[in-house]
C-alpha positions as YAML, in Angstrom:
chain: A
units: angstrom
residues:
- id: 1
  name: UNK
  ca: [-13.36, 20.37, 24.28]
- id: 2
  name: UNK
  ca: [-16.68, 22.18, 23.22]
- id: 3
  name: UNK
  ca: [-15.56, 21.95, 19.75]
- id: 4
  name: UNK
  ca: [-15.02, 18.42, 19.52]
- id: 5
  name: UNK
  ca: [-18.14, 18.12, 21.85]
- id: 6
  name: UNK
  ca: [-20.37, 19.97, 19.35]
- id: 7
  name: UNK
  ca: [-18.70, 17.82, 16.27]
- id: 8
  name: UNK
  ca: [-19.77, 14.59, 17.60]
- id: 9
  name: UNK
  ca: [-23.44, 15.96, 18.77]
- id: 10
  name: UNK
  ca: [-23.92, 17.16, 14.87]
- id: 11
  name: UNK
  ca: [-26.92, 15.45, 13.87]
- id: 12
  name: UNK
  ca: [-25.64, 15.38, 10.00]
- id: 13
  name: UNK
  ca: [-23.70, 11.91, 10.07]
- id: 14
  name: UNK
  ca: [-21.52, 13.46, 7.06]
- id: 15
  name: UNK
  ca: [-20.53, 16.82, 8.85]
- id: 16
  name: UNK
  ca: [-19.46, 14.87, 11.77]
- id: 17
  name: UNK
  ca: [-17.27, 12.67, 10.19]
- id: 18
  name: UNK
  ca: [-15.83, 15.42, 8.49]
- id: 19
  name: UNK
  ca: [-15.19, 17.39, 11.68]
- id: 20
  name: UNK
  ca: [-13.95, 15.17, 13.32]
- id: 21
  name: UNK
  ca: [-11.53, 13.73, 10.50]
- id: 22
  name: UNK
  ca: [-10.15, 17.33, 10.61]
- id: 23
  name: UNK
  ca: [-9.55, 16.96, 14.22]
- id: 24
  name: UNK
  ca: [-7.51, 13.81, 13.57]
- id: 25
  name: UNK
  ca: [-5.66, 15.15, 11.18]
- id: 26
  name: UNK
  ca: [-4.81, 18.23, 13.63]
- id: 27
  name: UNK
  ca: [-4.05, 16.14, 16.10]
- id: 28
  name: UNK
  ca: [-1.43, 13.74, 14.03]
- id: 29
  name: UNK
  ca: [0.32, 17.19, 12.24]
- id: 30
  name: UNK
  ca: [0.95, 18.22, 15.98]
- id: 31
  name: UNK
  ca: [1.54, 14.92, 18.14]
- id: 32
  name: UNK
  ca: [2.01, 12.38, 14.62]
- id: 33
  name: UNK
  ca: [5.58, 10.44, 14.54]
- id: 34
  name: UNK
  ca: [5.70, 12.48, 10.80]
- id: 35
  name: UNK
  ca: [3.79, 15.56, 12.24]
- id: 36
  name: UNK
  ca: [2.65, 17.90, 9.54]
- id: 37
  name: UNK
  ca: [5.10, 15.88, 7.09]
- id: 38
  name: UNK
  ca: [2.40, 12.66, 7.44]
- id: 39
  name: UNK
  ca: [1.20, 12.15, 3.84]
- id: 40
  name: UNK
  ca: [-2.08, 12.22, 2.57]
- id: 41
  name: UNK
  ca: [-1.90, 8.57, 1.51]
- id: 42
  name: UNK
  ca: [-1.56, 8.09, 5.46]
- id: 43
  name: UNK
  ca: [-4.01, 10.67, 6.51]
- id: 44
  name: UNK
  ca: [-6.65, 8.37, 3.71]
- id: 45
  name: UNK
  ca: [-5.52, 5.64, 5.54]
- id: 46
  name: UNK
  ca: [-6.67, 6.81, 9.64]
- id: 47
  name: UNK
  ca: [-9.74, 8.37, 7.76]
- id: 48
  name: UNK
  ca: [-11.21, 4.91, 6.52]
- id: 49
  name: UNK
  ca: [-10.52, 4.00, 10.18]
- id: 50
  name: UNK
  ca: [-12.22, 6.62, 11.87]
- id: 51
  name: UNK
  ca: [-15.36, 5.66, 9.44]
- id: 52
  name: UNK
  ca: [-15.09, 2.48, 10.30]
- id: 53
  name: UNK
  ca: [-15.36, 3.53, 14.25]
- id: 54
  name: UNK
  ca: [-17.87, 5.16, 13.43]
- id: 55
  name: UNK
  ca: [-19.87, 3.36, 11.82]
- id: 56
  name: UNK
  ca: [-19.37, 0.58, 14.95]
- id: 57
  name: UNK
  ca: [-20.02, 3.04, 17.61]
- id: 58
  name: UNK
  ca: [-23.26, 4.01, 15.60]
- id: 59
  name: UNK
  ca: [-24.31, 0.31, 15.96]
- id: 60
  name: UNK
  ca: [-23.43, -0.06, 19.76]
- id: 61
  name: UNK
  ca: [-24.88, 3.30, 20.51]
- id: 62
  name: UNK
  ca: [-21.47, 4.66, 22.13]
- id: 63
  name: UNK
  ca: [-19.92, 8.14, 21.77]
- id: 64
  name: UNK
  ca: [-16.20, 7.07, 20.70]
- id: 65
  name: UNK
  ca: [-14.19, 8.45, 23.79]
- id: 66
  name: UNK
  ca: [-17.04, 6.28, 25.88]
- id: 67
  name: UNK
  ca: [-15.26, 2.78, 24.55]
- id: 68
  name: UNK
  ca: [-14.01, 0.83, 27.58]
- id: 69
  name: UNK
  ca: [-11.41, -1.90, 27.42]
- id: 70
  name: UNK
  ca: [-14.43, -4.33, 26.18]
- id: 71
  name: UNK
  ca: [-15.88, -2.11, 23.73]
- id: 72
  name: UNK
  ca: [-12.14, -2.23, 21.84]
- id: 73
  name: UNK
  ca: [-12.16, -5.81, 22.39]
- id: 74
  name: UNK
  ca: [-15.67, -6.05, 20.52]
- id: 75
  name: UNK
  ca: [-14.62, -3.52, 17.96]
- id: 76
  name: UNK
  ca: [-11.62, -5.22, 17.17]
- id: 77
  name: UNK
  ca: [-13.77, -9.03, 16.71]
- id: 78
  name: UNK
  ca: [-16.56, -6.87, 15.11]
- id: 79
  name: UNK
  ca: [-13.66, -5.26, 12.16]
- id: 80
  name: UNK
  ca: [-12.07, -8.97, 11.56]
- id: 81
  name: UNK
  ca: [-15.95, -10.07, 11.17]
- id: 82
  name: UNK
  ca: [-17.72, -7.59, 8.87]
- id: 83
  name: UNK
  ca: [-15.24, -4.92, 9.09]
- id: 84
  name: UNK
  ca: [-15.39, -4.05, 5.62]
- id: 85
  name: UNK
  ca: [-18.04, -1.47, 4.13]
- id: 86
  name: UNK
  ca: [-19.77, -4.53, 2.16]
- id: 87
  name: UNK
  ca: [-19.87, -6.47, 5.54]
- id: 88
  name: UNK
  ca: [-17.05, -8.85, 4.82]
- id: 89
  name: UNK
  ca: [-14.25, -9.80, 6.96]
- id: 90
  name: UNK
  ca: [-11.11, -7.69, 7.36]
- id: 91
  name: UNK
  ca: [-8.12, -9.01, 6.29]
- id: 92
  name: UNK
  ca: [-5.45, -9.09, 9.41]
- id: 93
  name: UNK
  ca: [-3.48, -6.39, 8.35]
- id: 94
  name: UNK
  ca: [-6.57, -4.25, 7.42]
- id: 95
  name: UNK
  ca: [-8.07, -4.94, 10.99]
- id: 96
  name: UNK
  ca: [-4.95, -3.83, 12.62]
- id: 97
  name: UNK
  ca: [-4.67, -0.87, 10.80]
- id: 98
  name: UNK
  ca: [-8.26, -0.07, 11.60]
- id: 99
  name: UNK
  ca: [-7.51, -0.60, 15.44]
- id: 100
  name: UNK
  ca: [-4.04, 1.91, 14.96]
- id: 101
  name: UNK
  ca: [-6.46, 4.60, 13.42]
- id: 102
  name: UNK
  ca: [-9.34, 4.43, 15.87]
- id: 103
  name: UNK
  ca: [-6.10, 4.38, 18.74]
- id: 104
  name: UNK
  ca: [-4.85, 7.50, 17.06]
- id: 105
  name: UNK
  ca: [-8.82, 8.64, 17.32]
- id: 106
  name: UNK
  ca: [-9.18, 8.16, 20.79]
- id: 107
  name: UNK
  ca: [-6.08, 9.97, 21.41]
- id: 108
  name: UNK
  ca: [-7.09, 13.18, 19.82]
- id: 109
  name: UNK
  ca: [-10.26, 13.08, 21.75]
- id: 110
  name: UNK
  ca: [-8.22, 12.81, 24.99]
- id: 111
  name: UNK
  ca: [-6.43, 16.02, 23.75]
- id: 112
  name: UNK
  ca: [-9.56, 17.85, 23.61]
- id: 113
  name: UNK
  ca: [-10.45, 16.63, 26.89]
- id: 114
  name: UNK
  ca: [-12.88, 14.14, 25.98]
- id: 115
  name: UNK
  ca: [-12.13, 10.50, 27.51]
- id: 116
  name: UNK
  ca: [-9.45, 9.83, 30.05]
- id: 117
  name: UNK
  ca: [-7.77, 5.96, 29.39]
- id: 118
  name: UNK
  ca: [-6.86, 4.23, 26.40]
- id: 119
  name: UNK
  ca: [-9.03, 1.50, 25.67]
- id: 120
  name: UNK
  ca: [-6.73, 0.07, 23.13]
- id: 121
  name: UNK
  ca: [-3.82, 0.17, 25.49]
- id: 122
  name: UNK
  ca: [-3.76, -3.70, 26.59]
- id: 123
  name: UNK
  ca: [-5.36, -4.90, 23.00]
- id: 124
  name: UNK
  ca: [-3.73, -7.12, 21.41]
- id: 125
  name: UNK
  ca: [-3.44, -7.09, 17.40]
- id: 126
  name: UNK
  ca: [-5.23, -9.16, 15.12]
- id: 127
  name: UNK
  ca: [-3.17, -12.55, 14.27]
- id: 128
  name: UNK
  ca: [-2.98, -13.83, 10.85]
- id: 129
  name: UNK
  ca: [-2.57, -17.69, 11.45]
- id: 130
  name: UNK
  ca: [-0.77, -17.51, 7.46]
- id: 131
  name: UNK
  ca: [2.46, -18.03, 7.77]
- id: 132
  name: UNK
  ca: [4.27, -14.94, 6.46]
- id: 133
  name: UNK
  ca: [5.57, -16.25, 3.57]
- id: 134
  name: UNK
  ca: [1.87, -17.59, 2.48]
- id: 135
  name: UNK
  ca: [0.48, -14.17, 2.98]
- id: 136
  name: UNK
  ca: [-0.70, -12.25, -0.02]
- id: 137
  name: UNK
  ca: [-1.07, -13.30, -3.98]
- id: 138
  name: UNK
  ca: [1.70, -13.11, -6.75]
- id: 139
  name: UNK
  ca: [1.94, -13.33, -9.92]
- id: 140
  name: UNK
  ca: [3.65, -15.73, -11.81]
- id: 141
  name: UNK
  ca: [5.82, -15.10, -14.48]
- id: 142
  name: UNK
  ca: [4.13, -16.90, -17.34]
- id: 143
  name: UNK
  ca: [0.76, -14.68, -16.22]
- id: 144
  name: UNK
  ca: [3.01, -11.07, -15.76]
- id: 145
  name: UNK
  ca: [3.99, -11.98, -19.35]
- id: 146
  name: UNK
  ca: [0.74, -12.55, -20.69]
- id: 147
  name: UNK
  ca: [0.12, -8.91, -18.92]
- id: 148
  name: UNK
  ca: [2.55, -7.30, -20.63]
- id: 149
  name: UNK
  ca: [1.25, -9.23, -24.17]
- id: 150
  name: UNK
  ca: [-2.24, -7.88, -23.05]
- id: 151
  name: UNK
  ca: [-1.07, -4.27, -22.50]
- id: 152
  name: UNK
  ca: [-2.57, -2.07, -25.72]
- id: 153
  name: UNK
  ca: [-0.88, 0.65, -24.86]
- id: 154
  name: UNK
  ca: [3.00, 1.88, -24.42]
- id: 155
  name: UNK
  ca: [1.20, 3.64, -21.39]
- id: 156
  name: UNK
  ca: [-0.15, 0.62, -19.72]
- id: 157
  name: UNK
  ca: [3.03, -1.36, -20.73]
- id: 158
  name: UNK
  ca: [5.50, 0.95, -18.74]
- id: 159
  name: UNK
  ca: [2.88, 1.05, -15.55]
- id: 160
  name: UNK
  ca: [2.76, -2.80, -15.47]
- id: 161
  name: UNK
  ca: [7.09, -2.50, -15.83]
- id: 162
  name: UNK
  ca: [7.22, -0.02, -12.89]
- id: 163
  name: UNK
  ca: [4.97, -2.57, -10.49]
- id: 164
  name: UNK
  ca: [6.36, -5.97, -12.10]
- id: 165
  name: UNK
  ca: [10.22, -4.91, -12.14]
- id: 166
  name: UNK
  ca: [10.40, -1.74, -9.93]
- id: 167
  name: UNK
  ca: [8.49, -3.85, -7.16]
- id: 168
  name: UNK
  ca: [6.71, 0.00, -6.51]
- id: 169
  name: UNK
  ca: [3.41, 0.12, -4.02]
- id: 170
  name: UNK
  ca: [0.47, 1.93, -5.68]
- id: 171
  name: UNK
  ca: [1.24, 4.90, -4.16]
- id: 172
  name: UNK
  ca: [4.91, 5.28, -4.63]
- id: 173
  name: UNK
  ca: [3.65, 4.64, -8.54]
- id: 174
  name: UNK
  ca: [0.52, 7.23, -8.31]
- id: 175
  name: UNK
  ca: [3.23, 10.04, -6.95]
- id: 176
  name: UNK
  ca: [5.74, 9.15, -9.60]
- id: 177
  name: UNK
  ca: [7.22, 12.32, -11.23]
- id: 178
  name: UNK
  ca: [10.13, 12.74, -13.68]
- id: 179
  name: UNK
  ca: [13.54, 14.41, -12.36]
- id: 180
  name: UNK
  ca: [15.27, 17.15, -13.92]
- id: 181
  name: UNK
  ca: [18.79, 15.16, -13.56]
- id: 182
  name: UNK
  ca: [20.85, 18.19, -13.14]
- id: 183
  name: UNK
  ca: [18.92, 18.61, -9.42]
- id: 184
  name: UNK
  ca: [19.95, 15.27, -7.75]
- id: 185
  name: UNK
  ca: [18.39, 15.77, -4.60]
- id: 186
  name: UNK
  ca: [15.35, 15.75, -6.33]
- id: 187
  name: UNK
  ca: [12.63, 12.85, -6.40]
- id: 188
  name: UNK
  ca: [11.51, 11.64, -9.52]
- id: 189
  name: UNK
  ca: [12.47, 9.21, -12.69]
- id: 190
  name: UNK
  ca: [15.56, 9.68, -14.07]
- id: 191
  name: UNK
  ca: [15.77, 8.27, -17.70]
- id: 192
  name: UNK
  ca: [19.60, 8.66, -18.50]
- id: 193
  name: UNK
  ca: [20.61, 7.24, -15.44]
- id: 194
  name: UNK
  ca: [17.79, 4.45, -15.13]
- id: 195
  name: UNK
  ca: [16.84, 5.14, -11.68]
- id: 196
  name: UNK
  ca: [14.35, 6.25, -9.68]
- id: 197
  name: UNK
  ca: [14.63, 8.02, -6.43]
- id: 198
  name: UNK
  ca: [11.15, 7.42, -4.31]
- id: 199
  name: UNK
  ca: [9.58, 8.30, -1.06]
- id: 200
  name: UNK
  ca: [7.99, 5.60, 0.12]
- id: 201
  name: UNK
  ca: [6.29, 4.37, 3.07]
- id: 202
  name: UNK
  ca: [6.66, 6.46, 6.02]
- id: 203
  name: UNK
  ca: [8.79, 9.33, 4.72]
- id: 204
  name: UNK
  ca: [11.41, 6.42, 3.60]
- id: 205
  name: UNK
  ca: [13.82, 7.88, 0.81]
- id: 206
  name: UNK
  ca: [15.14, 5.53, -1.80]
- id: 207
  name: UNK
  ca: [16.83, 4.83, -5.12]
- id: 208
  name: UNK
  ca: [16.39, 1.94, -7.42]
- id: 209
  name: UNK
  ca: [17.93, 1.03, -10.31]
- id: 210
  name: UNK
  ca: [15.39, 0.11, -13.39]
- id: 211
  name: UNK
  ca: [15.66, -2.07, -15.86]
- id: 212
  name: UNK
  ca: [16.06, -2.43, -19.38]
- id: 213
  name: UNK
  ca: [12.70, -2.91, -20.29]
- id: 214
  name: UNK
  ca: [11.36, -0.57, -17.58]
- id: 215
  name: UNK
  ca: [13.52, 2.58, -19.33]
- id: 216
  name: UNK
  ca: [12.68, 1.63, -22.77]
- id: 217
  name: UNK
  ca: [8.93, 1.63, -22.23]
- id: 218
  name: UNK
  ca: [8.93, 5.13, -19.64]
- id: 219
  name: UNK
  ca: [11.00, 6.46, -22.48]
- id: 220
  name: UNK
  ca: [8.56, 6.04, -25.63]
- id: 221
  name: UNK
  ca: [5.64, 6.96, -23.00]
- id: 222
  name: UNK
  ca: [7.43, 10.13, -22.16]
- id: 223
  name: UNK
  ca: [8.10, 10.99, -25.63]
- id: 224
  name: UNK
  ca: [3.91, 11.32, -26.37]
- id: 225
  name: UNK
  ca: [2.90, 11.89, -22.81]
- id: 226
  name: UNK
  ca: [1.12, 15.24, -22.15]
- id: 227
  name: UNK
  ca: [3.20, 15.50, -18.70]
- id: 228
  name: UNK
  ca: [7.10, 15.07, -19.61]
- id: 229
  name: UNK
  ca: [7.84, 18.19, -17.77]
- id: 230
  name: UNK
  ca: [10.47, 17.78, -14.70]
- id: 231
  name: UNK
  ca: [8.24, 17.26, -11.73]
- id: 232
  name: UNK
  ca: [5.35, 16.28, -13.88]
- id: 233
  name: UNK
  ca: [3.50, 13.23, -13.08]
- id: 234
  name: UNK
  ca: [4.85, 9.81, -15.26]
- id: 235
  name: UNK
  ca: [1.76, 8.91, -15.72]
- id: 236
  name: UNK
  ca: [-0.43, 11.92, -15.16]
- id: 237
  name: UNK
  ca: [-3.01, 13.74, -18.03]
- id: 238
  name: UNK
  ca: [-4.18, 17.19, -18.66]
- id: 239
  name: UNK
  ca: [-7.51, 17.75, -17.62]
- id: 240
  name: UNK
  ca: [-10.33, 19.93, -19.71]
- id: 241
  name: UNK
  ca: [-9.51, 22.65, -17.36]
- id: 242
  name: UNK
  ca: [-5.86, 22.60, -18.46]
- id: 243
  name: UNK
  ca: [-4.60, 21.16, -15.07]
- id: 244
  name: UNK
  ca: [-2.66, 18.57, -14.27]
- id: 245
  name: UNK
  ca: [-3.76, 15.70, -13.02]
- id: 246
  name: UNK
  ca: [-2.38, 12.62, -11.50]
- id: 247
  name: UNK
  ca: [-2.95, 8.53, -11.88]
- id: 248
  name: UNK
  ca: [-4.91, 7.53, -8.73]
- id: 249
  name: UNK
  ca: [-4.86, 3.82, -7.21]
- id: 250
  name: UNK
  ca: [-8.60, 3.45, -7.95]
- id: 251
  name: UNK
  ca: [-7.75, 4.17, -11.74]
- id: 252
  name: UNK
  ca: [-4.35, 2.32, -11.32]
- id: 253
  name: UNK
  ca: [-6.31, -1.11, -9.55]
- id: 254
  name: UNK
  ca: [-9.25, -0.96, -12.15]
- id: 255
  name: UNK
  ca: [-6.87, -0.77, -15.50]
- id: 256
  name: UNK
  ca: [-4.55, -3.97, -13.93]
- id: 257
  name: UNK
  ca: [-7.86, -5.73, -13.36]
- id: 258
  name: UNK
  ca: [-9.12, -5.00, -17.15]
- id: 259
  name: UNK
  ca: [-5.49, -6.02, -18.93]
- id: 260
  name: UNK
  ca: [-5.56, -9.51, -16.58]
- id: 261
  name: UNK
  ca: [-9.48, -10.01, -18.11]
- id: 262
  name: UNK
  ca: [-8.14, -9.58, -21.52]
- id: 263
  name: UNK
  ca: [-5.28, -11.68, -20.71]
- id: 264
  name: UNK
  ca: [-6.68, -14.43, -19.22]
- id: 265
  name: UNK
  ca: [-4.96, -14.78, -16.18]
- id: 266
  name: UNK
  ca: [-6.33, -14.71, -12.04]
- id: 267
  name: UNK
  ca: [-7.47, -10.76, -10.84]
- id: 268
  name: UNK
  ca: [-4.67, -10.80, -8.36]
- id: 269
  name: UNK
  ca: [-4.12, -7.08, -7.68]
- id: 270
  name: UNK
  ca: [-1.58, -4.67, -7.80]
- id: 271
  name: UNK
  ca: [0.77, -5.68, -4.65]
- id: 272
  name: UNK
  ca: [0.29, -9.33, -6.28]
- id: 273
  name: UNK
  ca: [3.18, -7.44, -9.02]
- id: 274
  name: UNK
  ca: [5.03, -6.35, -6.14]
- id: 275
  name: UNK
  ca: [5.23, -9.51, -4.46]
- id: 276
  name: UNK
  ca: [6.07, -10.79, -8.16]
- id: 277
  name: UNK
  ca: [9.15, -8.60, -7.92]
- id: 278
  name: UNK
  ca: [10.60, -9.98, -4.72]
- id: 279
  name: UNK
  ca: [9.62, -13.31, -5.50]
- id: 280
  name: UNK
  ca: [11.81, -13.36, -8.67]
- id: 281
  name: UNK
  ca: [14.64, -11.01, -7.22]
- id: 282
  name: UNK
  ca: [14.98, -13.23, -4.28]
- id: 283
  name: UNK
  ca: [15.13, -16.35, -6.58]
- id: 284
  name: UNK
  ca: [17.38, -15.27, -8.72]
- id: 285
  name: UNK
  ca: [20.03, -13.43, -5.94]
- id: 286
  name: UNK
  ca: [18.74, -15.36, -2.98]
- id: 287
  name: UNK
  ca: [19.95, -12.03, -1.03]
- id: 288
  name: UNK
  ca: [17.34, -10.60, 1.10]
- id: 289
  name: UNK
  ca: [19.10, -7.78, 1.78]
- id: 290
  name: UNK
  ca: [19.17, -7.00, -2.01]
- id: 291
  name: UNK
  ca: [15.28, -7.72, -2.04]
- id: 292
  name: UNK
  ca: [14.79, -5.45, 1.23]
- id: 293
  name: UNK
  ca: [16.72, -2.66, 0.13]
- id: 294
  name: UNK
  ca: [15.07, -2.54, -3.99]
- id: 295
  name: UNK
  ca: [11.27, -3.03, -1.88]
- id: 296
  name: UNK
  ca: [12.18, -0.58, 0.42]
- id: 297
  name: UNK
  ca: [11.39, -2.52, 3.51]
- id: 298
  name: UNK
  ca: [13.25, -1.31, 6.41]
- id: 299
  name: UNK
  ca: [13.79, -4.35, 8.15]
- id: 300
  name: UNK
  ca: [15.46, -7.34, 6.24]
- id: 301
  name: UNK
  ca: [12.91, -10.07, 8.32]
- id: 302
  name: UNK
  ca: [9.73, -8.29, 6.03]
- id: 303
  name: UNK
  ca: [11.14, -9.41, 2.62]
- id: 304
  name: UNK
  ca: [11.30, -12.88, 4.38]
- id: 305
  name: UNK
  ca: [7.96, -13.92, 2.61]
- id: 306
  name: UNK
  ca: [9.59, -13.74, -0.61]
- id: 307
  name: UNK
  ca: [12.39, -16.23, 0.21]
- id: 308
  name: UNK
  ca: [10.00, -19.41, 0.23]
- id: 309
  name: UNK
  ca: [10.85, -20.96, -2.80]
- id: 310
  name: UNK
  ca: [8.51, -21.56, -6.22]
- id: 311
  name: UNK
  ca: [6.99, -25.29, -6.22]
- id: 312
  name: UNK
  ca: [9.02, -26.15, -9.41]
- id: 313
  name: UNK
  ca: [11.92, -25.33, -7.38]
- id: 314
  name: UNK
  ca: [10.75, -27.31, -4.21]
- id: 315
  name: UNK
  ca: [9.76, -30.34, -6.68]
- id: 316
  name: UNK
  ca: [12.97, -30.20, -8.17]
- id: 317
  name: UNK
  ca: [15.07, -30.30, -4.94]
- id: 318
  name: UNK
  ca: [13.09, -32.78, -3.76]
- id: 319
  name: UNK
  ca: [13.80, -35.17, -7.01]
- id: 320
  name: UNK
  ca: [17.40, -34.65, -6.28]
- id: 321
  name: UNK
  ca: [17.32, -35.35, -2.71]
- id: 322
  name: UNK
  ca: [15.64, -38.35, -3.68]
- id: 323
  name: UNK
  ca: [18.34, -39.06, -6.24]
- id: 324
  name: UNK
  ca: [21.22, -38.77, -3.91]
- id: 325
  name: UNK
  ca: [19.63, -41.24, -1.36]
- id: 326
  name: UNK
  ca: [19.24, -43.57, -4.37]
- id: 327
  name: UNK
  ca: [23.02, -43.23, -5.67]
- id: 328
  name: UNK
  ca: [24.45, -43.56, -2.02]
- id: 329
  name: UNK
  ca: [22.45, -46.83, -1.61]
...
């Protein structure tokens, strides 16, 4: 309790962020659903949140275990208001996973002694009034083609392939390794067998199949990458200091938005190729499960969104429900 007493006293805003991010990160190793198996993508994730608490707190003049009920209430309003570090709104899923972070704050503040209720306990999350098949852009195919066109290198080809057909998050993508196939427990890309097995969101194990395309362009980039080793990076470089070095999603979001300048088409993002993927796997299998289980979502209702069906298609059905009513008349 002194500790994490002293830590939010410091008067260097910088050191106490830090000190207390390192209590978090105790705290979600020990108590965590993951524990000390939570990945760093994760442990990013609760640190933007605790700066954003902070950051709030410094504005309301409150110590963080001091919030109340109200003060969550306010916290939550203030994140889908100006919640962002420019000032803009919060998306809904960004605010809520602002509120889950500062929760998980509060928590290990109570385990040091400091605070006694949880004033997030009777919150309730932000609502996106989108329905959930409206949420979030996608790419078309005509403009994931004139990516691909745009793409100058075999490099940046086989990146766009891995978002646009392996329907991969940015991280899954940043962490991407090649497999030595003889160890098949083994995470990583595996060329001769065109699959890749992936830990995804929360600790989730998987195995897609890639296609064509996908193994024809990670097989020319491996063949002049600098990282080809098994358990190399795919798509990592060796630095000046003769390390290796991973892709990261800052590097991975700023070359999509350069090849979509050059190409002409909307800055979208790179879960707008994601949601590409389902889109077109749904509409050409109509299975969800099929969708759910390549995505890697866990439950069959989240790769919903990708069912709705492409205007062209709702045009066209319309047309011929329009037709029949003629003919039977």
């Amino acid at each position: 309790r002194t500790r994490a007493a002293q830590i939010l006293q410091a008067d260097d805003p910088e050191k106490r962020e830090a000190g207390l991010a390192d209590l978090l990160q105790a705290y979600l190793y020990k108590f965590g659903r993951h524990g000390n198996q939570t990945s760093r993508h994760s442990i990013e994730a609760y640190k933007r949140s605790l700066s954003a608490l902070l950051r709030w707190c410094d504005t309301s003049g409150l110590q963080p275990y001091q919030l109340t009920a109200d003060d969550a209430a306010d916290f939550s309003l203030w994140l889908s208001e100006k919640g962002s570090l420019s000032g803009q709104p919060l998306a809904p899923a960004s605010a809520n996973a602002r509120l889950a972070g500062a929760k998980a704050m509060l928590a290990a503040l109570r385990w040091c002694g400091l605070g006694e209720k949880d004033p997030f306990a009777d919150l309730k999350r932000v609502s996106n009034p989108t329905a959930p098949e409206e949420q979030g852009e996608c790419y078309s195919r005509p403009e994931v083609e004139a990516l691909l066109a745009a793409a100058q290198t075999i490099r940046e080809r086989a990146l766009l392939l891995v978002f646009a057909d392996g329907g991969l998050r940015s991280a899954e993508v940043a962490d991407l390794v090649w497999k030595d196939p003889a160890d098949t427990a083994r995470l990583g890309v595996d060329l001769g067998a065109r699959s890749a097995r992936i830990c995804g969101k929360g600790l989730k194990v998987r195995t897609i199949r890639l296609t064509a395309r996908t193994v024809e362009a990670l097989t020319e980039w491996r063949a002049v990458s600098e990282t080809a080793g098994p358990g190399q990076p795919v798509f990592g470089r060796i630095t000046r200091e003769g390390r290796v070095a991973k892709l990261t999603r800052q590097r991975l979001a700023a070359l999509v938005a350069r090849l979509a300048k050059l190409a002409g088409v909307p800055r979208r993002g790179l879960h707008a190729l994601r949601h590409f993927c389902g889109t077109e796997l749904y509409r050409l299998t109509r299975d969800l499960k099929l969708v759910a289980r390549h995505l890697g979502h866990a439950d069959v209702s989240t790769a919903s969104r990708y069912a709705h069906l492409a205007d062209t298609d709702y045009e066209q059905a319309i047309d011929s429900l329009g037709n029949r009513s003629r003919a039977a008349a």
